[in-house]
C-alpha positions, 0 to 999 in steps of 0.5 A: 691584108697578104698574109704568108704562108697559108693554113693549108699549106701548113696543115694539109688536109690529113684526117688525123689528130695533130696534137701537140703540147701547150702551156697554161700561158698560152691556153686561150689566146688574146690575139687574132690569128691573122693580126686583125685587132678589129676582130675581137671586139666584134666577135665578143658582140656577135656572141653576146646577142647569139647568147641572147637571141639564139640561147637555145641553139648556142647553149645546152647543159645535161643535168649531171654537168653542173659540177665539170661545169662550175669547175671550168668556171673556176679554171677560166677565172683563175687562168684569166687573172693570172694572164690577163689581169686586166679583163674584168672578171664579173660574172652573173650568179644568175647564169649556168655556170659554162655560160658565165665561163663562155662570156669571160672569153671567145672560145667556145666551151664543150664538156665531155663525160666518160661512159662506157661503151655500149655498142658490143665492139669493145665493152672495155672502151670508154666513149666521151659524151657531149653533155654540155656546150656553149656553142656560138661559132659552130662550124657546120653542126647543130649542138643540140643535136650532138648533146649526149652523144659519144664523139663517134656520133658526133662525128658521123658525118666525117668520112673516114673517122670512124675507120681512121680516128674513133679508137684513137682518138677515144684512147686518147681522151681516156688516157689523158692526164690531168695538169696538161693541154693539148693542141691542135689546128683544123681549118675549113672553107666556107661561103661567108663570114658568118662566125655562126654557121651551123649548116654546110652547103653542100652543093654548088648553086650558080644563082648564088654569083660567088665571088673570089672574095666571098670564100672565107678561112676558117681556122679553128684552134682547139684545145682539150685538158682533163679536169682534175675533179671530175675528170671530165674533158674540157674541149675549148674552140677559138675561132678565126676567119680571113678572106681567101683572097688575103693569100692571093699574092702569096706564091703558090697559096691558091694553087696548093688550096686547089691541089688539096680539094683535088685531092680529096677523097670523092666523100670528103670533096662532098662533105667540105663542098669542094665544087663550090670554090673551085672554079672561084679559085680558078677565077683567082688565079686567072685574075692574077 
């Protein structure tokens, strides 16, 4: 699989919010980002035993999140219907409604509560709080860790968020509005393609013999919109993987990868782990 342009080449590494407006029709995509047409029949398996053999570390819900819940059921299913006719849309009664949405698709589903800031910066700020999750595919977080916590706890291992982003970003879910979906990419490097990988390595380790075709991309589309009765926000994650070695005869593709984990900062080269593929890469380019 060659693939053309690379994630990384298109979206840089910039610490920033990235949005952009999206349909109702093209919210939750059926397609693989990268045309595997293997890939959606094997990520639905993986999630119905991570949803039966790790429930716990894949499924959390606060008690004051059923109502956001059982309306985000009643979204999914009328989205599907109206795009997807053909997927059938049997839900068990018997289950939470966020874990009878999240088996309808591949998206992972977290629900997010306004709360009024508590910290003394700005009592008039409001902070959005985790307060459910059907998590399968998390990239290198621990949900129940994160359940009842604002995003600038939840992203406190980030560097450079809480400078950067946290105001904006907590502006902006504050300022949303009902009826629109926003849009945005991020992507990350990872030692495998395990699609549930709630820990970072974060050190290299020359016992582990990594080789070139053992790093993987992982490209996360995410999606934010505003539920119109509760008003709490309802943030949707689709999760795809390549092998980095897909971009290996694209022109340039490696050598921009290796420039962007250059160019980090000495905390974000630490946070993604950026010695641990670099000399993988370099190994790449050589075997050209």
């Amino acid at each position: 699989m060659t693939q053309k342009a690379a994630p990384w080449q298109k979206l840089g590494l910039n610490l920033k919010l990235g949005l952009r407006a999206c349909d109702e029709a093209n919210w939750l995509p059926f397609d693989d980002l990268f045309g595997d047409t293997t890939a959606r029949p094997r990520q639905f398996l993986t999630k119905t035993e991570l949803l039966h053999d790790r429930h716990e570390d894949v499924f959390s819900a606060l008690p004051n999140s059923t109502a956001a819940s059982a309306e985000v059921l009643e979204i999914i299913t009328t989205h599907l219907a109206a795009h997807y006719p053909d997927i059938p849309l049997d839900v068990n009664p018997s289950l939470h409604p966020l874990e009878g949405a999240a088996r309808l698709i591949l998206e992972d589903l977290l629900i997010l509560a306004p709360r009024q800031r508590s910290d003394g910066k700005d009592a008039t700020q409001t902070d959005w709080c985790l307060v459910a999750g059907a998590l399968c595919f998390p990239a290198h977080w621990v949900l129940q860790k994160k359940m009842g916590k604002p995003l600038a706890a939840i992203h406190e291992p980030v560097p450079h968020y809480t400078e950067v982003l946290r105001d904006h970003v907590d502006r902006f879910f504050t300022a949303m509005k009902i009826g629109t979906i926003s849009m945005r990419m991020n992507w990350s490097l990872q030692t495998d393609d395990a699609l549930y990988a709630p820990l970072r390595l974060h050190q290299p380790d020359t016992s582990l013999g990594m080789t070139c075709d053992q790093i993987h991309l992982r490209v996360e589309r995410q999606t934010l919109r505003k539920l119109p009765q509760t008003g709490n926000i309802l943030f949707t994650i689709r999760t795809y993987l390549a092998p980095v070695s897909a971009w290996q005869d694209s022109e340039g593709a490696i050598e921009d990868l290796l420039f962007v984990l250059g160019d980090m900062s000495p905390e974000m080269r630490h946070y993604k782990g950026a010695t641990i593929y670099e000399t993988s890469l370099r190994n790449m380019l050589r075997n050209e």
